[in-house]
Phi, psi and omega in degrees: 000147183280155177268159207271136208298317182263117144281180180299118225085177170316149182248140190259171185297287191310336151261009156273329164331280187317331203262347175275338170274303184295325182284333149327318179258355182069008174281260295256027189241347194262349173228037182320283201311340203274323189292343194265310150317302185295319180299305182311330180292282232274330152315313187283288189300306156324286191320309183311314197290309189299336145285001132299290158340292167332278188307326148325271179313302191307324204300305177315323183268005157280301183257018113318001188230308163312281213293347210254329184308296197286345196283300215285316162338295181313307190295341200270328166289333167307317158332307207292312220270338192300284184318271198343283213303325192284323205295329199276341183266343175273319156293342200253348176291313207248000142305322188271356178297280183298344194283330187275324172285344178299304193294306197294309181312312193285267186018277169359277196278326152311339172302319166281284196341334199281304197288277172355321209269331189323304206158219192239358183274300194292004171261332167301295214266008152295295175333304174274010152273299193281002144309327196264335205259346174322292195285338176291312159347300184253019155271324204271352188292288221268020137325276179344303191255015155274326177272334164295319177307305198294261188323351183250318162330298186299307164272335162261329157252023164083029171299162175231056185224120162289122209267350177073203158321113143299155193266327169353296153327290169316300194287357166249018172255326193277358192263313177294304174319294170253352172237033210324318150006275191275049185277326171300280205290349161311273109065265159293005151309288208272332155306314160320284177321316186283328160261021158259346158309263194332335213279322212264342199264336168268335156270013169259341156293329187290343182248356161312133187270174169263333173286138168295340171282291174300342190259304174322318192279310192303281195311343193261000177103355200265128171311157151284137193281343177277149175311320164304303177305305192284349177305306183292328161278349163295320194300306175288341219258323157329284185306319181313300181325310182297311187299335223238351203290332197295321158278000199252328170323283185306321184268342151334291174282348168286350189255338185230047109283323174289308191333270201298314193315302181302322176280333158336293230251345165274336161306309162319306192281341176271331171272329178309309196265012173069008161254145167247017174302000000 
């Protein structure tokens, strides 16, 4: 048998010559299985490299997909820990905030008790802090009913004065501070005061239109341009009146029981320290 033209290397012009001379002469038809094996081989091996190749490239598009997976894991928990951490330093912010305005109010008031407990000079001047803040008292009650006036304008009759800070407040801090005394008729001030807020705040929705047109003219200060309309807010602002004399009853007394109290107690405070300014 002839020995076979492709060998271990490249195949050269001359052995393809040669395999072209045999076949011609009819030796290559006497070594057909062994070219036939080999085409077989090699027909086997191009298949394996391309399901390999394949098979790569998914593993690669896996785990580019894992790692893209975890990077995203990673950031969002980094995110999530991010957030706690600001939410626990923005509380722990406002723990030392209130702890510290807590510590100074104590402070405050241990200092007078201290300056009190001193002699007759520190029981005068307690006396004229609580003349002054006494007279702030019954300045912010008839604030107070300058500012309902004022906020029932505003809300039921389209006024255009902003009624602002309630004054209402100042009167249960100074009160709970310096008077505790007058905590009840506080008490019921500022109870009186809230539910005539509620009283002007349900009829002032009852004058809110329904229309999208109408609510637009209504928020900019402007009246409804129909007859009907302006009929149905007079028809309430009527009924408001009527309605409102009974709460306005109630904070008159509650307002001149907070009054009288105070003024009791600026006589008490006046006679003691001997001023009458």
């Amino acid at each position: 048998m002839d020995a076979p033209i492709f060998q271990r290397g490249p195949v050269t012009p001359e052995q393809i010559t040669e395999l072209a001379q045999r076949i011609n002469s009819g030796v290559v038809w006497s070594q057909f299985p062994f070219y036939l094996l080999i085409v077989a081989i090699a027909i086997v091996l191009i298949y394996l490299y391309r399901r390999l190749d394949g098979y790569s490239k998914k593993v690669g598009e896996i785990h580019a997909t894992t790692a893209n997976f975890a990077l995203l894991l990673q950031q969002s928990r980094a995110s999530a820990e991010a957030a706690e951490l600001g939410k626990q330093a923005a509380i722990t912010a406002q723990f030392e905030k209130l702890r510290a305005e807590l510590k100074a109010n104590t402070e405050t008031v241990e200092k007078v008790k201290v300056e009190i407990a001193h002699g007759d000079l520190a029981v005068r001047e307690w006396k004229t802090l609580r003349r002054v803040k006494l007279e702030q008292l019954l300045e912010n009650v008839y604030k107070g009913e300058q500012w309902r006036r004022t906020f029932c304008d505003q809300k039921i009759f389209q006024g255009q004065i902003d009624a602002g800070e309630s004054p209402i407040p100042q009167i249960e801090m100074i009160c709970l501070l310096y008077f505790p005394e007058l905590a009840g008729q506080a008490f019921d001030c500022c109870q009186a005061h809230n539910a005539y807020l509620l009283f002007v705040l349900d009829y002032a929705s009852k004058l809110i239109p329904s229309d999208a047109a109408a609510q637009t003219a209504y928020n900019s200060g402007r009246f409804a341009d129909s007859e009907a309309a302006i009929a149905v807010a007079t028809e309430i602002r009527q009924q408001f009146n009527a309605d409102s004399v009974h709460m306005m009853q109630r904070l008159r007394l509650v307002q001149e029981s907070l009054g009288m109290a105070a003024r009791n107690i600026f006589v008490e405070i006046v006679g003691g320290t001997g001023d009458h300014h």
